[in-house]
N, C-alpha and C positions, 0 to 999 in steps of 0.2 A: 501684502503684509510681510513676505517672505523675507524682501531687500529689504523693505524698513527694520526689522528686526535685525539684520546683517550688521545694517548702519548704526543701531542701535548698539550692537557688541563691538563695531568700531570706535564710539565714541566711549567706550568703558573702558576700553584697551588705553584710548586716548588720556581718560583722566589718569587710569594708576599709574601709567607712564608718568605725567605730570606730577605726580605724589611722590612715585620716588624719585623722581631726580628733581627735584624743586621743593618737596617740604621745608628744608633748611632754610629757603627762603621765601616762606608765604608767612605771612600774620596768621596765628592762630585761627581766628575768628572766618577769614576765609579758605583755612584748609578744614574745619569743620564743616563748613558750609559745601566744601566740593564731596566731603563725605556723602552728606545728607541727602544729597543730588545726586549722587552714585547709586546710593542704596535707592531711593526711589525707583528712579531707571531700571534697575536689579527686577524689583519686585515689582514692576508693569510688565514687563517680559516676560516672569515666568509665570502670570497669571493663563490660566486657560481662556481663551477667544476675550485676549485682549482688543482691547479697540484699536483701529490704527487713528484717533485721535487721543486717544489714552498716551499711546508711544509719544508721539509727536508732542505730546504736551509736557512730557518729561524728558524731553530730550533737548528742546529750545534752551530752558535755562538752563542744566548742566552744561552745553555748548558755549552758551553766553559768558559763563562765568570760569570757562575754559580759556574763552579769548579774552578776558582780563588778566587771569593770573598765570595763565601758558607761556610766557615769555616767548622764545625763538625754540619752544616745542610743541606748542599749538596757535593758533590752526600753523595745520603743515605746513612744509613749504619743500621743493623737494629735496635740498638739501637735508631736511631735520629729518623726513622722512626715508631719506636711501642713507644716513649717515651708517647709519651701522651697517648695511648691505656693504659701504666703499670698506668701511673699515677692515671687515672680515675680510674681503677679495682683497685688500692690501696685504692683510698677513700672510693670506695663501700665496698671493705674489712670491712676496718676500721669503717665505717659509718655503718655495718651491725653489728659487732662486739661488739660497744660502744652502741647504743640504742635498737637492736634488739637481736639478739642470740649470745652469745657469748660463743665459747668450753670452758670446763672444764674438768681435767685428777684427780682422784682421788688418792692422794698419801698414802691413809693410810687406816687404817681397821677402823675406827669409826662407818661407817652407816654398815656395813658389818651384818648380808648376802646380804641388800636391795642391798647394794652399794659394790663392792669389790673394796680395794687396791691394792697397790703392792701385789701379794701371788706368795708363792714359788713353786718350782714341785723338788724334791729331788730325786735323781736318784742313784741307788746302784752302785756297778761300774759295773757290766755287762751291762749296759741296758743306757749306755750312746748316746744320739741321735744322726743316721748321720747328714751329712750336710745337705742333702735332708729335712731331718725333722725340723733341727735348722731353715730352711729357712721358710718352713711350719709354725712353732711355731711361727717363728717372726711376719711374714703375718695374721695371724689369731688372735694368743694372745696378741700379742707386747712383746712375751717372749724372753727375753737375757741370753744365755747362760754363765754361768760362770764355771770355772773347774782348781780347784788349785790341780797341779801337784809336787808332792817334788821332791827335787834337793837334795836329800841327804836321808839317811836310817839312821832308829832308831823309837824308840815311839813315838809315836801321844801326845803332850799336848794342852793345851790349858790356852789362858791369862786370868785370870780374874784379877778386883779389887776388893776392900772394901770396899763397903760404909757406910756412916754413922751410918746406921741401924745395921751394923754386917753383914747385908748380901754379900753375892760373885755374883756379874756380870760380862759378858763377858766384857774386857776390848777392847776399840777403840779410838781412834784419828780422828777427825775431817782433813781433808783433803781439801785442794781446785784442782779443777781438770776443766775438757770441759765435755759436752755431747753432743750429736747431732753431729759427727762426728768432734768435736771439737770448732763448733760454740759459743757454749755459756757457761761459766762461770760456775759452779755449784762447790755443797760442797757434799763430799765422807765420809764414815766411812772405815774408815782402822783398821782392825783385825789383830792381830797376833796370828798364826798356829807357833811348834813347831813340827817339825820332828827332833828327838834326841834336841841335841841342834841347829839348827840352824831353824830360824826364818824365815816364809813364810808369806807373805801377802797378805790380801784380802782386795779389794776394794768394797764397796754395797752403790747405792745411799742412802744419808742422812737418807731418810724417810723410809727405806727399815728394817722391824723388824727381824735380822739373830738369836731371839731365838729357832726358833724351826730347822733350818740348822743345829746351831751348838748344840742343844739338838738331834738330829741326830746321832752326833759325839760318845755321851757320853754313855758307856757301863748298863747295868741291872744293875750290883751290886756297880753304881755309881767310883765317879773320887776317884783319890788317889793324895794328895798336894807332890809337891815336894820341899825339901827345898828351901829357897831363901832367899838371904840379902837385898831385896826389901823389904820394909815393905809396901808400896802402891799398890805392884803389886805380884801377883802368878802366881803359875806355879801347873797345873791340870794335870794328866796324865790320858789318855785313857787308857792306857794298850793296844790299839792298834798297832803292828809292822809294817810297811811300807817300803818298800824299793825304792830306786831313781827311778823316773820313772814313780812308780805306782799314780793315782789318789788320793788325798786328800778324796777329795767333789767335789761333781757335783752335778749344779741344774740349775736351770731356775729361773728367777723374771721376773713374767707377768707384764703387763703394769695394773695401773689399770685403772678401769673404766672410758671412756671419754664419757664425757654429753654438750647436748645442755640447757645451761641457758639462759631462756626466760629473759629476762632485762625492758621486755615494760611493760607486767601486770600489776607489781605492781606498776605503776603511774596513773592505772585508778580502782584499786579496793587495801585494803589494804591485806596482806600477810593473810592468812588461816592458824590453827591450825591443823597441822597433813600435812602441805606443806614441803618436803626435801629446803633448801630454802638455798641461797648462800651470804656471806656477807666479809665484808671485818673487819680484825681485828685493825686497824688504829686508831680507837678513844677508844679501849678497852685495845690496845697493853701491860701498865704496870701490868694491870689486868692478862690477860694471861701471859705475860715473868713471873711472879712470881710465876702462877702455874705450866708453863711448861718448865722455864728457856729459852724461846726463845722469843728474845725481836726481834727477825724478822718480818714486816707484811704481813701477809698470808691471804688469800681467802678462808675460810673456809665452808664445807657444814655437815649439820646437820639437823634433823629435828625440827620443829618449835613448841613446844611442850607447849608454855602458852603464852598466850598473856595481855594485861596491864588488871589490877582489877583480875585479877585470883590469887588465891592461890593453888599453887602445892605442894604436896609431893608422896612418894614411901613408898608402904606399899606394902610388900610380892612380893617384883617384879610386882608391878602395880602402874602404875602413875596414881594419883589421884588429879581430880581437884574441887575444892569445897568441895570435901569428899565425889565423886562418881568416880568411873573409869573411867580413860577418853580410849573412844573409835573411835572417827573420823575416822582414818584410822587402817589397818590391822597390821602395825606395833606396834601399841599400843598395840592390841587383844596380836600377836602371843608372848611380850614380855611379859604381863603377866601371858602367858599362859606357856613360854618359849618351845613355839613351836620350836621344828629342832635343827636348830645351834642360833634359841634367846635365849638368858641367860637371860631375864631377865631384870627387873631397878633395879640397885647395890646403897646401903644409902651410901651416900660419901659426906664428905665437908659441903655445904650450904644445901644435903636434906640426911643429915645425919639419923638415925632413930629415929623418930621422930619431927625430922625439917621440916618447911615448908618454901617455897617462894614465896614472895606477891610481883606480876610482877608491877611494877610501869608505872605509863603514861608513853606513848611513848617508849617502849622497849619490848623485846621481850625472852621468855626462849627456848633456844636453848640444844637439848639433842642429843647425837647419838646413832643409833640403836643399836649397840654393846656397852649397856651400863657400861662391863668390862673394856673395853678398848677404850673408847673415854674423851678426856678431853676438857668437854664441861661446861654450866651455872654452874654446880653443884660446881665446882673449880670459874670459874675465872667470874662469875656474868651474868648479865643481855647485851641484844644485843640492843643498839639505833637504832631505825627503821632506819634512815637516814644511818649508814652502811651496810642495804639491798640491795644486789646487783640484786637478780634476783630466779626466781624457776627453778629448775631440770627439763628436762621435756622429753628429751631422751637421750638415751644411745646409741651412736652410733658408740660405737669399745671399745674393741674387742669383736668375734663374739662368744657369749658365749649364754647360757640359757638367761641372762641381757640383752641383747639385744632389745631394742625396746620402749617403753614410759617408762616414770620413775614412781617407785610407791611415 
């Protein structure tokens, strides 16, 4: 009798749910009747040693005439029924995500070693992983395997263009494509591979850097051009022979580094010098598209390397602030030190050698660790506080050495 009564204040839960979010559209005649059937219900239950076929006989019809007028909120289903559980865990999401911690996945090598991007794992062709391992790899590194296979026999070349400079780079096409199993939208670089003549391609997400893959490719004693009536476009030969079938390239691109960004801090203390620090490019965007030809707005993270009344420059791969070394965190140290894999602060642009930069009220110099290969203040200026989004403050995938609070 115990559950029956249980189920019995289930199904009254059941109706005044239905009442109120469905009176506007019931006919009178049977939103009186779901009353009538209510109150019944009510008053079999609170009877003393009701029967349990007393229950059950008032509960049949008020159920019945639940599943007439219930639309798609009785009988459940568990959509109608977890709707408002998603809801709420939506906002907490959202409401966790917008003022408190918000993930961040690192798409590039700029703070690299502090911070790694996408990086690649280049694979000979014996030593191609099973599936066992690609599942491993995926699990642990968020590595994707990729493996371009010719459909055709002949030499190995490769596209380059011409740039401006005179110089020769791998030549690509921007691409729109899905990722996430096809969920969302994303832009690809498409390569073209040469086996003999016939043209192979490779897709590598946008931010994804294929020089050192396809410097992989390219033989000791260097490429050999082959002719072409392209004047934009060449053609490199490997001098490598491949027949149908055989592997191109095989590698992996690891996920890079995904971080929890604190967002609340800096509303009660302001940003620290020598903080990895996250900000949004939106009020600096023409600044940046000019230096990096991408008038995109992006979330960028870098370390925060002068703050307003300071004057910065780089002397002998050392940032120096006021005309001392600046030392706050280890990252400073080991770049001037060019500890490991730090190279160093490179004079480029705005702290050219001998230039300096005098951080103005309310903005901030943003520089990254891999000061080679990050296009940061030195290019495209100074960051307004108000585009600070938040500090780095753990690493929490994949499960590498990086693992664990942020430096």
């Amino acid at each position: 009798m115990k559950k029956l009564h249980k189920q019995a204040r289930e199904l009254l839960q059941a109706a005044s749910k239905v009442y109120d979010y469905r009176r506007d559209q019931i006919v009178s005649e049977d939103l009186a009747e779901l009353e009538r059937l209510a109150e019944n219900l009510k008053t079999v239950i609170k009877e003393k040693g009701a029967l349990e076929a007393s229950c059950s006989a008032a509960m049949e019809p008020l159920h019945a005439h639940l599943v007439k007028i219930g639309g798609k909120i009785y009988p459940k289903t568990f959509l109608s029924d977890n709707i408002e559980v998603i809801l709420v865990a939506a906002i907490v999401v959202i409401g966790i995500r917008s003022f408190f911690f918000q993930p961040f996945i690192i798409p590039t090598n700029s703070m690299y070693p502090t911070y790694s991007g996408m990086k690649e794992r280049i694979y000979a062709a014996d030593e191609t992983p099973t599936a066992p391992r690609k599942v491993f790899n995926f699990l642990t590194q968020g590595a994707r395997h990729h493996n371009l296979v010719a459909t055709a026999s002949g030499e190995l070349s490769i596209e380059k263009a011409r740039t401006q400079s005179g110089t020769r780079v791998p030549f690509y096409e921007v691409v729109k494509g899905r990722k996430w199993f096809g969920l969302f939208p994303a832009q690809f670089k498409e390569y073209t591979l040469y086996v003999g003549n016939t043209p192979h391609y490779l897709q590598v997400p946008a931010e994804f850097q294929m020089d050192a893959v396809l410097e992989s490719l390219q033989p000791v004693e260097g490429l050999r051009q082959i002719p072409s009536s392209d004047r934009r476009l060449e053609r490199w030969a490997t001098g490598r022979k491949i027949k149908a079938g055989e592997p191109i390239l095989a590698f992996d691109i690891r996920l890079g580094d995904a971080l929890f960004v604190d967002r609340l801090t800096y509303h009660f203390r302001k940003p620290k010098v020598g903080d990895p620090f996250v900000f949004r490019t939106n009020q600096i965007l023409d600044a940046v598209g000019k230096a990096t030809g991408d008038y995109t707005p992006k979330y960028y993270i870098k370390r925060l390397a002068g703050k307003e009344g300071e004057t910065l420059e780089i002397k002998d791969h050392t940032l120096m602030v006021d005309g001392r070394p600046r030392d706050e965190v280890a990252a400073f140290e080991r770049n001037a030190a060019q500890e490991g894999e730090y190279v160093g602060y490179k004079n480029v642009r705005r702290m050219a050698d001998g230039a300096t930069m005098k951080v103005p009220e309310g903005s901030f110099v943003a520089l990254g660790d891999n000061s080679a290969n990050s296009a940061d203040s030195r290019y495209w200026g100074y960051v307004p506080q108000e585009s600070v989004v938040g500090r780095a403050i753990f690493i929490y995938y994949p499960f590498t050495q990086r693992w664990g609070p942020s430096e």
